[in-house]
Each structure stands twice: as C-alpha cells, then as structure tokens.
TORZAGU-123578 format. One record per residue (C-alpha): chain; x, y, z. Coordinates in nm, 3 decimals. Layout:
+-------+---------+---------+---------+
: chain :       X :       Y :       Z :
+-------+---------+---------+---------+
:     A :       X :       Y :       Z :
...
+-------+---------+---------+---------+
# end
This chain:
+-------+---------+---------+---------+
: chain :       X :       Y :       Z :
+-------+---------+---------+---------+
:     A :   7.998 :  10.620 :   9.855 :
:     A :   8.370 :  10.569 :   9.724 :
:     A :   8.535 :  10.884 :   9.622 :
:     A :   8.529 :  10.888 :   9.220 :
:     A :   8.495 :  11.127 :   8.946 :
:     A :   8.115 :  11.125 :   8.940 :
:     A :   8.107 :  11.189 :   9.355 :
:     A :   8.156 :  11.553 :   9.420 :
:     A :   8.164 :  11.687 :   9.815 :
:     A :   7.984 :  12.025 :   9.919 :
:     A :   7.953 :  12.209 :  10.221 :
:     A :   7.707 :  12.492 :  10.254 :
:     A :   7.817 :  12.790 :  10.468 :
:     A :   7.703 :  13.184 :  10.506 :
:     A :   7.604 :  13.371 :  10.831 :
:     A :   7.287 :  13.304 :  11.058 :
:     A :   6.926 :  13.269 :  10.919 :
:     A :   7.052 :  13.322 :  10.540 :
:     A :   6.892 :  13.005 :  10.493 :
:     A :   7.160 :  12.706 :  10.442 :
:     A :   6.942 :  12.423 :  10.562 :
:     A :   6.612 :  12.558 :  10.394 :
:     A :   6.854 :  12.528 :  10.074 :
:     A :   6.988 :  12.183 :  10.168 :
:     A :   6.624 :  12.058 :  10.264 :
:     A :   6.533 :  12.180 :   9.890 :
:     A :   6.791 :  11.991 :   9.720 :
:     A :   6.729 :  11.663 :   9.896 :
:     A :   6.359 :  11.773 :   9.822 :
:     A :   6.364 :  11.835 :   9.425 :
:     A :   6.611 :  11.558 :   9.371 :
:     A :   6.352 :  11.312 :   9.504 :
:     A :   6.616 :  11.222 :   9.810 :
:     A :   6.341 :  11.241 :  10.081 :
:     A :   6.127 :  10.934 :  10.136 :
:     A :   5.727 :  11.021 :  10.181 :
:     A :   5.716 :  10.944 :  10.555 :
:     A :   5.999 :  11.173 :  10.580 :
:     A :   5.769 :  11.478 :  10.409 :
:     A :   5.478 :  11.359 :  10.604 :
:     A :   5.642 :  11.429 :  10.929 :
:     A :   5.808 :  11.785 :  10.815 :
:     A :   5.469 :  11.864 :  10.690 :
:     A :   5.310 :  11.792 :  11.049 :
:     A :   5.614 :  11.935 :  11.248 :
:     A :   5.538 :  12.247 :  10.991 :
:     A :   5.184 :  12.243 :  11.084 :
:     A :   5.216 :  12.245 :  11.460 :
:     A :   5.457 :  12.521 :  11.440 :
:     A :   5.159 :  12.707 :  11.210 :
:     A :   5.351 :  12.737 :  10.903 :
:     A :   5.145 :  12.712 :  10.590 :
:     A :   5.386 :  12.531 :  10.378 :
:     A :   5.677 :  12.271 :  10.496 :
:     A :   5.931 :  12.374 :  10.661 :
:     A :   6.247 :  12.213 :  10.460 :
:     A :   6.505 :  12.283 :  10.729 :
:     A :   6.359 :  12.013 :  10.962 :
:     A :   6.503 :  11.775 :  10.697 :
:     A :   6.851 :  11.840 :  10.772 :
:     A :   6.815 :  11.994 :  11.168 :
:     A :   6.805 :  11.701 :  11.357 :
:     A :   6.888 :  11.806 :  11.686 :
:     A :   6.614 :  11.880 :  11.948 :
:     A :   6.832 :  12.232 :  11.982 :
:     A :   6.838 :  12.295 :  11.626 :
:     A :   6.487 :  12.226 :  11.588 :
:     A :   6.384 :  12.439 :  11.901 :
:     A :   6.592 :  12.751 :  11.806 :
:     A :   6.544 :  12.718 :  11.432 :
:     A :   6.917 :  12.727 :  11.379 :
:     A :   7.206 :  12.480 :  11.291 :
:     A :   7.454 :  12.383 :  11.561 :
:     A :   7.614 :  12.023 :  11.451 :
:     A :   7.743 :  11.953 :  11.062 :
:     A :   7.445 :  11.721 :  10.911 :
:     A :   7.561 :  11.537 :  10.642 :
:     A :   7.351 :  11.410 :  10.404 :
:     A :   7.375 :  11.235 :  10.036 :
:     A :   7.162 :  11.275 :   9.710 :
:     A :   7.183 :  11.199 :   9.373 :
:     A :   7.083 :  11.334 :   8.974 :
:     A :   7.147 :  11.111 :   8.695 :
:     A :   7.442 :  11.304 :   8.602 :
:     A :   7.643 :  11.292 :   8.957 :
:     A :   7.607 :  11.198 :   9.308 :
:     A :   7.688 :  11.425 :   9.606 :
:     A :   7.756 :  11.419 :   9.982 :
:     A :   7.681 :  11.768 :  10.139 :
:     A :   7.762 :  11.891 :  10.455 :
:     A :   7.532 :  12.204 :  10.621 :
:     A :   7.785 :  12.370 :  10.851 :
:     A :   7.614 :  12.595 :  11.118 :
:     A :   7.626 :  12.989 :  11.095 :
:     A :   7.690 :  13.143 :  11.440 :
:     A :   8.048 :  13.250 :  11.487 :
:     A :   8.051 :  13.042 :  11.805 :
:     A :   8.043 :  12.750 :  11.552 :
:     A :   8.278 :  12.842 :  11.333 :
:     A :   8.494 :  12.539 :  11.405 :
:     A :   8.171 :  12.304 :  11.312 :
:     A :   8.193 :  12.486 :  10.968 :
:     A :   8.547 :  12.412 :  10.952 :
:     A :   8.547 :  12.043 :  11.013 :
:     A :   8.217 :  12.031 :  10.728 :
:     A :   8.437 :  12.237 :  10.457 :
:     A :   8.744 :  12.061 :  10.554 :
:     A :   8.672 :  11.813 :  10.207 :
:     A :   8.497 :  12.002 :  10.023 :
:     A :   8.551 :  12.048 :   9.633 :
:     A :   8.251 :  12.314 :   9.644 :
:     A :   8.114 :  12.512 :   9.897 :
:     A :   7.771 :  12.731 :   9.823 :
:     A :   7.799 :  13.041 :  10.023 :
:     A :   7.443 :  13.223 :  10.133 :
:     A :   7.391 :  13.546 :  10.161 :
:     A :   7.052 :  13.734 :  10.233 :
:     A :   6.995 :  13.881 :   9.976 :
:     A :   6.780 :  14.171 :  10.214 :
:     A :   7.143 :  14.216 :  10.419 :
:     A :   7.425 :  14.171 :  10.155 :
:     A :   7.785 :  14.076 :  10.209 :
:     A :   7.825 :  14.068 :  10.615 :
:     A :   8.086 :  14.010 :  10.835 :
:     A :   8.049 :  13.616 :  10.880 :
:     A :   8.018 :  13.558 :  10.535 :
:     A :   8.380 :  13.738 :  10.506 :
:     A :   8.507 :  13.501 :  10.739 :
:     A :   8.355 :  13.213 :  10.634 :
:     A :   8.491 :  13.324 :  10.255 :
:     A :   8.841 :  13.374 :  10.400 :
:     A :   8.829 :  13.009 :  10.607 :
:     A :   8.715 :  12.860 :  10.238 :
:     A :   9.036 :  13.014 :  10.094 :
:     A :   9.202 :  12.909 :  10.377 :
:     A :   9.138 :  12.531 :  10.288 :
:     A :   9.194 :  12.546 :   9.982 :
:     A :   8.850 :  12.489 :   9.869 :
:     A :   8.830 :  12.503 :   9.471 :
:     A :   8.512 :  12.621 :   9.371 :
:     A :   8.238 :  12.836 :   9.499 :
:     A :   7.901 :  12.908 :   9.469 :
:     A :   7.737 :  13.217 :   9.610 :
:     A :   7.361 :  13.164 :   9.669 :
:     A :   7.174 :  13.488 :   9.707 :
:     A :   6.910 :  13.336 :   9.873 :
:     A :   6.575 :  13.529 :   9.987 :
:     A :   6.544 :  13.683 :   9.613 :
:     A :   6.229 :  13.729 :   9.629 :
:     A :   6.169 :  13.934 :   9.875 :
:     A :   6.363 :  14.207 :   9.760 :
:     A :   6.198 :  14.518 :   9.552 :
:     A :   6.459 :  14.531 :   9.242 :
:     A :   6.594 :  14.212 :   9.265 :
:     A :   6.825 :  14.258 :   8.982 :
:     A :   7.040 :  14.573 :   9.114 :
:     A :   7.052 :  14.394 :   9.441 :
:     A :   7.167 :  14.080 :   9.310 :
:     A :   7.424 :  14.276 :   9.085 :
:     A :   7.568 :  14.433 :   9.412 :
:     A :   7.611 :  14.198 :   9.588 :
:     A :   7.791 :  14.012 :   9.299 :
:     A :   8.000 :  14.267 :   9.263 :
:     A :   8.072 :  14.319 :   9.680 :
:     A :   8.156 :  13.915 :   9.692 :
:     A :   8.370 :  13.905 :   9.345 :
:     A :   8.600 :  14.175 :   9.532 :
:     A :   8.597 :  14.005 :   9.807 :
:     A :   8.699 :  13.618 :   9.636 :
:     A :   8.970 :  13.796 :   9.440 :
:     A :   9.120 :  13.918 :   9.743 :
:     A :   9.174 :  13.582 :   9.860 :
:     A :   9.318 :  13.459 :   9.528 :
:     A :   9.034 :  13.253 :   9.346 :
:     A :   8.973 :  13.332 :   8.965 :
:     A :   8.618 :  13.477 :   8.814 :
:     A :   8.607 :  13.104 :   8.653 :
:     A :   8.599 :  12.927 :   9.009 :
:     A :   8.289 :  13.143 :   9.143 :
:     A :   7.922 :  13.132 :   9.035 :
:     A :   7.671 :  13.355 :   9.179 :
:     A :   7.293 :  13.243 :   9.176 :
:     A :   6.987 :  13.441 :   9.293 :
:     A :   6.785 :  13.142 :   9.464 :
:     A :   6.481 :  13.142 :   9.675 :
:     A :   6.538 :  12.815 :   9.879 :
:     A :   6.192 :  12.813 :  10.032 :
:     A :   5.999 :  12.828 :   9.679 :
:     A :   6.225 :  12.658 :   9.480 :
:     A :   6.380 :  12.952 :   9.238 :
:     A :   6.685 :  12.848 :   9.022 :
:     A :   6.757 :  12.576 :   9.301 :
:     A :   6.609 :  12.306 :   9.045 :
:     A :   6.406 :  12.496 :   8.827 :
:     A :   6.437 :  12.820 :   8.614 :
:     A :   6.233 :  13.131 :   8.836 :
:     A :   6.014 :  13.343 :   8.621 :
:     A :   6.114 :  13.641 :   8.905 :
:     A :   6.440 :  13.678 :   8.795 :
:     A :   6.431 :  13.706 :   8.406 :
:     A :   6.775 :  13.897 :   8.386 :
:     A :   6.962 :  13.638 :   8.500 :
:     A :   7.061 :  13.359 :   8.223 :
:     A :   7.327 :  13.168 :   8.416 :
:     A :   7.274 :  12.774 :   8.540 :
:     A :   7.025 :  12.710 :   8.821 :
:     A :   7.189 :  12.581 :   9.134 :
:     A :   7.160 :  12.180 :   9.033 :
:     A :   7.238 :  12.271 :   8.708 :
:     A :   7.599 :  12.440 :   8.851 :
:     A :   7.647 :  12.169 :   9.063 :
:     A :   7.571 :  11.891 :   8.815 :
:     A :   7.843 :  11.986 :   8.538 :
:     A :   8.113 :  12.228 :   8.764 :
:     A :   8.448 :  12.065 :   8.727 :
:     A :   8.537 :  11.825 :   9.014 :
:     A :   8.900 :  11.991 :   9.077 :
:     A :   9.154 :  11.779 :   9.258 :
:     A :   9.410 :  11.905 :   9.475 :
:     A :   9.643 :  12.193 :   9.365 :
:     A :   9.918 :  12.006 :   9.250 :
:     A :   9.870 :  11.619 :   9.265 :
:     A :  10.071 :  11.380 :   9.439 :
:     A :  10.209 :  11.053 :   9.443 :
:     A :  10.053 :  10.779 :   9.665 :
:     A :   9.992 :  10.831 :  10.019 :
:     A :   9.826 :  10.568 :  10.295 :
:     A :   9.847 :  10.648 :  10.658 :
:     A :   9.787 :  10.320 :  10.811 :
:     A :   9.504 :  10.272 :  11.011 :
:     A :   9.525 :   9.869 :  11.100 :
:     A :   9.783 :   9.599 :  11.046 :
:     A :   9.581 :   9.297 :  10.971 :
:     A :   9.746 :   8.949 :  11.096 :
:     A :   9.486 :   8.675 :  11.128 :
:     A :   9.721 :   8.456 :  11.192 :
:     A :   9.467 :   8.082 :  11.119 :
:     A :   9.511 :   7.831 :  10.957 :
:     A :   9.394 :   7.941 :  10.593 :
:     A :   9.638 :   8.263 :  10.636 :
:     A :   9.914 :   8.142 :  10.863 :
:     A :  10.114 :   8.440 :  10.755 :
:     A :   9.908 :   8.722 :  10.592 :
:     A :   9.986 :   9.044 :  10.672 :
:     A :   9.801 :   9.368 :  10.554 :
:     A :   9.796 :   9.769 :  10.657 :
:     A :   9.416 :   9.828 :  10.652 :
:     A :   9.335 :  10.224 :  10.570 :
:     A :   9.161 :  10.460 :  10.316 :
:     A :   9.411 :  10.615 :  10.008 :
:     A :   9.490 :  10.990 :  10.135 :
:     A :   9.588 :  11.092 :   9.788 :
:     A :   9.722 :  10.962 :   9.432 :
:     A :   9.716 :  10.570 :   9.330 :
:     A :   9.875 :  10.264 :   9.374 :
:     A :   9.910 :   9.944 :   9.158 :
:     A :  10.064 :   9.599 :   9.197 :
:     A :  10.436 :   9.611 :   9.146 :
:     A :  10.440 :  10.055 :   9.246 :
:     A :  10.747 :  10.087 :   9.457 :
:     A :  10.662 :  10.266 :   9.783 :
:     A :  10.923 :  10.375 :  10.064 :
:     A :  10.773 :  10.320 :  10.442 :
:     A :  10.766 :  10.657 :  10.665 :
:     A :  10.894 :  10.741 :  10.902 :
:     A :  11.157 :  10.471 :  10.901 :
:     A :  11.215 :  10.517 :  10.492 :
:     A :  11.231 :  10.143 :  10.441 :
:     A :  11.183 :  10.075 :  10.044 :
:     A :  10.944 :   9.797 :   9.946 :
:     A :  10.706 :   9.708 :   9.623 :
:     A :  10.291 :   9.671 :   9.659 :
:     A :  10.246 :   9.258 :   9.648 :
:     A :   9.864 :   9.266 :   9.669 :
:     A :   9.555 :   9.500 :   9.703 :
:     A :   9.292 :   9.345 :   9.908 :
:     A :   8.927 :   9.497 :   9.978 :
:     A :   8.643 :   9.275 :  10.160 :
:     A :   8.499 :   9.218 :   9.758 :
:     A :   8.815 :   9.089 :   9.656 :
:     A :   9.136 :   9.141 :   9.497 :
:     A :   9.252 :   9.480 :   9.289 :
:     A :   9.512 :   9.588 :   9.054 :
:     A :   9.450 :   9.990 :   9.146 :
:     A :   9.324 :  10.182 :   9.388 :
:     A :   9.292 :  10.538 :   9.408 :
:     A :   9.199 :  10.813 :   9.618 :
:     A :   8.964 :  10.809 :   9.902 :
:     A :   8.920 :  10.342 :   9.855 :
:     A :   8.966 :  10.228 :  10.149 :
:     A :   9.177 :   9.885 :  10.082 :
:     A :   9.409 :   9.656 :  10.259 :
:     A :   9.754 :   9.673 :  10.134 :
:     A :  10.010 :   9.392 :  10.116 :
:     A :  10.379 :   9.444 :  10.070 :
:     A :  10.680 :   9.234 :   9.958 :
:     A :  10.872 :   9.244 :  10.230 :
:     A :  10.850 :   9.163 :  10.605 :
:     A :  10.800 :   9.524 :  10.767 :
:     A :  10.795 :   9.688 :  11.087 :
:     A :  10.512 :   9.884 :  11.011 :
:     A :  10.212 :  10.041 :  11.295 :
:     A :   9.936 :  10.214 :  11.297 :
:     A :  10.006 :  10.577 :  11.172 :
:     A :  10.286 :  10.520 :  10.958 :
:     A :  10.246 :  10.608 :  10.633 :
:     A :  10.352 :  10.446 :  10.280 :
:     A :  10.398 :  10.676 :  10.030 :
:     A :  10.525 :  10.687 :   9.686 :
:     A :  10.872 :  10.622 :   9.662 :
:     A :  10.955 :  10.894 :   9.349 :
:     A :  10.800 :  11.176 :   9.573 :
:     A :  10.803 :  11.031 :   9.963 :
:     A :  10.764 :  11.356 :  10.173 :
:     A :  11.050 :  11.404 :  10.426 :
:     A :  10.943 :  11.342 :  10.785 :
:     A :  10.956 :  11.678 :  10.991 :
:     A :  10.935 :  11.758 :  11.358 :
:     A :  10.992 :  12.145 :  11.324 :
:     A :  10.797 :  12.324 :  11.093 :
:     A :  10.571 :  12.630 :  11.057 :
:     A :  10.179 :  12.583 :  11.031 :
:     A :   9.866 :  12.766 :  10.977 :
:     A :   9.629 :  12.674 :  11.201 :
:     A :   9.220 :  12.824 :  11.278 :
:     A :   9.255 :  12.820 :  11.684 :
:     A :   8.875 :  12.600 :  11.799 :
:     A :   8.913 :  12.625 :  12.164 :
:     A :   8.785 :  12.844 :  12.411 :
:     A :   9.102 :  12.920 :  12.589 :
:     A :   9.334 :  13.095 :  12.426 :
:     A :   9.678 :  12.961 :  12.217 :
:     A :   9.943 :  13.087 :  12.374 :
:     A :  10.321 :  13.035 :  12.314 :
:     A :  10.472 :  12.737 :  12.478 :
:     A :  10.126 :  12.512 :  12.496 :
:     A :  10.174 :  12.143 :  12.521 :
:     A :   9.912 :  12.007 :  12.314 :
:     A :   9.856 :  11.660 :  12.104 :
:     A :   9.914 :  11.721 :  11.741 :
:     A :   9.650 :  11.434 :  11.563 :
:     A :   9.832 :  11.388 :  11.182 :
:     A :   9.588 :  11.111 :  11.031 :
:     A :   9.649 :  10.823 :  11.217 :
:     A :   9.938 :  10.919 :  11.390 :
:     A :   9.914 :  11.125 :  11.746 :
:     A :  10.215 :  11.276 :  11.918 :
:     A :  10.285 :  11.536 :  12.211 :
:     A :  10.375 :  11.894 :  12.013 :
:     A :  10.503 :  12.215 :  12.167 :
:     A :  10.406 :  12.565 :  11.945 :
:     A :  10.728 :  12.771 :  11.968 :
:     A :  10.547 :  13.099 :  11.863 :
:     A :  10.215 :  13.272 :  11.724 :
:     A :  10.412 :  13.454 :  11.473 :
:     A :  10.135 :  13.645 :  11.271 :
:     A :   9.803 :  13.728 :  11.272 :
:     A :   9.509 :  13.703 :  10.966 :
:     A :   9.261 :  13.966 :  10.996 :
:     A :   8.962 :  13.796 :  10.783 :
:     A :   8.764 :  14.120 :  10.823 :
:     A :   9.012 :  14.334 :  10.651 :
:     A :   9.169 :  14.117 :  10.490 :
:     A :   9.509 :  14.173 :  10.642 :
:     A :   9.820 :  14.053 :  10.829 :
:     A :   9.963 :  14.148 :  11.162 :
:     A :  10.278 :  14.081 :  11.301 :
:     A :  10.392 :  13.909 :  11.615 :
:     A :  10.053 :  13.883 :  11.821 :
:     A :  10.071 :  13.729 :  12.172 :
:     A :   9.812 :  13.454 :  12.134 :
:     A :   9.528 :  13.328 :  11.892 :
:     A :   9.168 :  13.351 :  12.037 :
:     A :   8.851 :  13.159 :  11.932 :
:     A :   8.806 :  13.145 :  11.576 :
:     A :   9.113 :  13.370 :  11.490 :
:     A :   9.340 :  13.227 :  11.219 :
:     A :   9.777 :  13.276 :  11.264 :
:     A :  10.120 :  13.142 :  11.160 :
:     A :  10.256 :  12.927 :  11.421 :
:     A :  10.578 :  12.714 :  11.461 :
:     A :  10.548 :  12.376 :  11.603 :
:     A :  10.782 :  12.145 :  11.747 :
:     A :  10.643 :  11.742 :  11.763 :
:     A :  10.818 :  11.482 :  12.011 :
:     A :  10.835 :  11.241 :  11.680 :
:     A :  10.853 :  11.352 :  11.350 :
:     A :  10.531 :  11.314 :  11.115 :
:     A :  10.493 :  11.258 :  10.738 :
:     A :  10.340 :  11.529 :  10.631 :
:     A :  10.319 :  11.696 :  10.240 :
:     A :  10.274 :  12.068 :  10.215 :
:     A :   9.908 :  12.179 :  10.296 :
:     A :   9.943 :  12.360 :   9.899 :
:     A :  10.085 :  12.054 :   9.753 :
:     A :   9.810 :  11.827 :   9.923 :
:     A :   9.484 :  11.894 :  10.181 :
:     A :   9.482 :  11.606 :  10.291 :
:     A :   9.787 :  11.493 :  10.365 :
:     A :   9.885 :  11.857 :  10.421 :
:     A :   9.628 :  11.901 :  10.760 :
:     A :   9.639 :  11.815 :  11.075 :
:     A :   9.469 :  11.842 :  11.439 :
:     A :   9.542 :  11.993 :  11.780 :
:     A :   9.416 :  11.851 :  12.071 :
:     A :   9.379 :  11.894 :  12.462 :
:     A :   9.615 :  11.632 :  12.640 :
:     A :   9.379 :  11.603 :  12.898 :
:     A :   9.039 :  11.636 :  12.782 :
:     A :   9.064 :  11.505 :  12.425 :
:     A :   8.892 :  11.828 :  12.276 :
:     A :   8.998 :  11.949 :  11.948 :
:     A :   9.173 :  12.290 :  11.981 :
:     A :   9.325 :  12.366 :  11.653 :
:     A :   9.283 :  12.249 :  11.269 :
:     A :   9.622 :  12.292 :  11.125 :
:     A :   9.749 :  12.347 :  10.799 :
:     A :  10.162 :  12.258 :  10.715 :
:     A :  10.309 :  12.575 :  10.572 :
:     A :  10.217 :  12.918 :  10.491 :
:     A :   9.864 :  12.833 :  10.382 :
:     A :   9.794 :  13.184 :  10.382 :
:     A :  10.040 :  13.248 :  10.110 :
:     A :   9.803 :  13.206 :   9.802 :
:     A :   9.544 :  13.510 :   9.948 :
:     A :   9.616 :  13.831 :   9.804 :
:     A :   9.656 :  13.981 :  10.125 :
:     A :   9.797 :  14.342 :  10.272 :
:     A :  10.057 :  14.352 :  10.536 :
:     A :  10.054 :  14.537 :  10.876 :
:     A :  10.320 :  14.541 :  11.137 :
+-------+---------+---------+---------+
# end
C-alpha cells in the first residue's frame, strides 16, 4: 500500500489480556479481511482448546509462543479495508517487558486505539503506554473500553473511566477533539462494527465508524522534501550508459521536476531532472512513494545522504540533545559508545549525559539521574563521529527519529527522538 490520503496507520496498545488482538481479529473479521480457510482453522484451533465460539486472537497471534500463552509478544501487522478507507494496523504486545515491541508498532502511527478492561480501569501500563503515544507524537487516539459487557452498570463504569483517561491525555497535551472513547466488546462484536443494544447511553461512532471518517493528521508542522538515500542506481549497459539514480522512499513533503534540492551533508545545490518508479516516469511524488530520483548534476552522493528541500534544508548536527525510550536490558549509562542508526545513515555516537528523567506514572520530571533502565524514558545529549541530517522530532517524526544500537551485537538499544520531545506534555517538575 502507498502512503495516501485514503491509507491511515493504527497501532493498538493497552496493558495485558485487555484484549488488543481479540479487537484486531474482529476488525479483520467484520470487514470481510479473513479468507474462509482462515476462519475454518481459528474455528478448529478454538475447538480443540474447548472454546464454544472462535477465538479471534489466533488471527493475528502467529507465533507458536503467542498462541501457547494466549498473549502477544512480536508486532503483527496486518491490512484491511472499508469502502471508505484502507488501513494497515499494527497489534503491539502488552507486557512491560515488551514495551519496546509497542514502540517500534506506534512508531507510524496516525491513530492508536488504547484498551482498557473495562472490569480494571485505567492501570499502570496503560499510563505508560499513553505517555509513550504522546511521546511520539501520535495524533489521535481512541480509547476502547473493551470487556463492556461484563460489567454490572456499564454506563457509570464507562463514564469513569472516560473521565480517569481524559485527565490523564490532557496531561500529556492532546485536545478533547483528538480522543474518542468507545465501550466495545471485541469478542461479540459491540460498537466494533455494529451499534450494541447493551449500551443504549452511548450515541457516539462505533469503532469502524471512528476510524473510517477521523481526520488523517500529518505531522505537526509540515516540511519541505526529505529523501534519505537508500541506493544509487548505475546500470551502467548499453541502453543507460550513464544513468544515475538515488533509489529510496520520500521521508516527508514532495518533490516535482524542476524543485531545487540542496544535497546533505555536503550542501551541494542541484534541481530534480527525473522521477523514476519501476511503472514509469512521474512529475510528483510525495510522502511515503518510494521512487528513484535523478538529478541535474553529476553528484557525489551515497547511501544515507539525504536530499532535502533547498528553502528549508535542515542543518547537519553532530551535538545535540535527544529524547530517547532506553530498549535494552543493560542499563544507559553516561559515556556509552553505541551506533546511532538515522534512516539510512549509521555512525559511532557517544551520549555525554542522562540529563533528566520522565516519570510516566506520575507524570513528572526528575533531574540529573545516573542512568536510564529498561523501558524508562530521559533527556540525553549525544555526540555522533559524523554529523547527521536530522529535522526536529516536533517539526517532523520521521525525519526527527532515530535508533541506538549495540556495536557489537547489532541489538537495538534506544529509539531516539531529536530535541526535547517531551516539551509538548503538560508535565510537573521535580529536582
């Protein structure tokens, strides 16, 4: 699917058995996603297991772990489609130990739907899953109050926890207008596709409904055009003796034929001679196409360079401070050598400091802690060996991020944000 107006990208999230891939199995389910073979063998996995009606989640839990524990360990990704829009959702695990699987599926999301039970209420994980959502910059939000109907007065409960999670969203800076709430029943169906009889008080959209007409927000402020390079293309036969294109996928804003476009890091100023995809020629491209792009003058250009805009061109940096969600086991201390991963471009980086701490649980910051554990979210300076091109993480996600990785093993450690990304939230200080 090519990124478009009509292509909107979801990520479920909430804390442990609230439900997420029941809901996702639903959705693929009611939107007629599923193919009959598919339902045949959920309906005889259901059966062994002596369930008396399908069990949805097998849809989406595809590991032998998952399917063993009943629980959600890797991000499934998975596509479906209503006549009014088509969607690519990612169900991000709910164990804390997994936290960084939920950050990698929310990572490009315009919408995440946040569970809660609706028996347990607003609970710890589904604070800090709310906080890494703000974190990211996600735009919208949906919070499913899923398990509806097996609560007593299902309208006061539904109406607290509203209330509990509105506090809560404000907090971390998004508006009444970005947040639905929905009391849903993914196992039976209610307000996921279709309007539940149980919960007559409640006159807002069902879940498809929301998701089917909820504004498909860009990024905060939008950019010019940005294109890390992933591939020079230089055939080099006889039918293109001298072609030569930058293969890659458009990180943010559009290009046309004739834009002029300035070459980072080495700020070299050129003009777009050609657009090139494997269907043929284009005049445009915009976000998220992945096209070849050819340029009027002979550059030296590699993979992980980026071309950019030339009005707005961000200013290569090599010292800057960053928000980052620490992923590894070991803890981030001050003075790590790790890999910093910035699109296509990888390069040694030092982190001069954990400067301050976010406290997703009460919604705080402390000062000058001594090292970032699993999960925990900071401010850190980092120092790179070469400088990237990198745009504000508020001005653009996706230019704006950026990975930490283990020089030796090649495991992700960190998912880095440029600037204060925690400047938005509404947030009280402690020293």
């Amino acid at each position: 699917m090519t990124a478009g107006p009509d292509l909107l990208r979801i990520a479920t999230a909430g804390s442990v058995d609230d439900g997420k891939s029941t809901l996702v199995g639903r959705l693929l389910f009611d939107t007629k996603s599923v193919l009959a073979d598919q339902i045949d063998a959920v309906t005889r996995a259901s059966v062994d297991k002596g369930l008396d009606t399908p069990d949805l989640s097998l849809l989406v839990d595809g590991l032998r772990a998952e399917r063993e524990q009943g629980i959600t360990i890797d991000v499934a990704y998975r596509y479906f489609a209503t006549p009014r829009r088509s969607f690519v959702l990612a169900d991000t695990p709910g164990h804390v130990q997994y936290t960084r699987n939920t950050v990698s599926g929310a990572s490009t999301a315009s919408l995440v739907i946040l569970l809660v039970d609706a028996r347990s209420g607003v609970v710890a994980q589904t604070r800090r899953h709310a906080a890494v959502m703000a974190l990211l910059g996600v735009p919208q939000l949906v919070l499913a109050v899923n398990k509806i109907d097996l609560v007593d007065d299902a309208e006061s409960v539904f109406a607290d926890i509203s209330a509990t999670f509105a506090d809560l969203t404000r907090t971390l800076g998004w508006s009444d207008e970005q947040v639905q709430a929905i009391p849903v029943s993914a196992l039976r169906g209610d307000n996921v596709a279709t309007r539940s009889e149980l919960t007559g008080f409640y006159d807002g959209p069902t879940l498809i409904e929301h998701l089917e007409t909820v504004p498909n927000v860009a990024d905060r402020a939008p950019v010019g055009f940005r294109f890390p390079v992933q591939y020079v293309i230089r055939p080099r036969t006889a039918e293109y003796p001298d072609y030569r294109g930058y293969a890659g996928q458009v990180a943010a804003g559009r290009v046309e034929v004739g834009d002029d476009v300035v070459v980072l890091p080495s700020g070299i100023r050129t003009t777009v001679a050609g657009i090139d995809t494997a269907d043929g020629s284009l005049e445009s491209a915009h976000t998220g196409r992945s096209v070849t792009v050819l340029l009027a003058d002979d550059i030296d250009i590699s993979r992980g360079d980026v071309i950019a805009a030339a009005h707005d061109a961000p200013e290569p940096i090599s010292n800057f401070t960053a928000t980052v969600c620490w992923l590894g086991d070991k803890p981030l201390l001050p003075g790590a050598r790790l890999l910093l991963k910035h699109g296509a471009f990888t390069t040694p980086a030092i982190v001069g400091g954990v400067d301050t701490l976010f406290d997703e649980q009460e919604l705080s910051l402390r000062d000058a802690p001594d090292r970032l554990e699993l999960n925990q979210i900071g401010r850190i300076s980092v120092q790179t060996a070469q400088p990237i091109s990198a745009d504000d993480y508020l001005v653009n996600r996706e230019s704006g991020s950026f990975l930490l990785i283990d020089p030796q093993g090649g495991n992700t450690l960190g998912a880095g944000l440029v600037g204060d990304a925690l400047a938005p939230l509404h947030l009280s200080e402690l020293v």
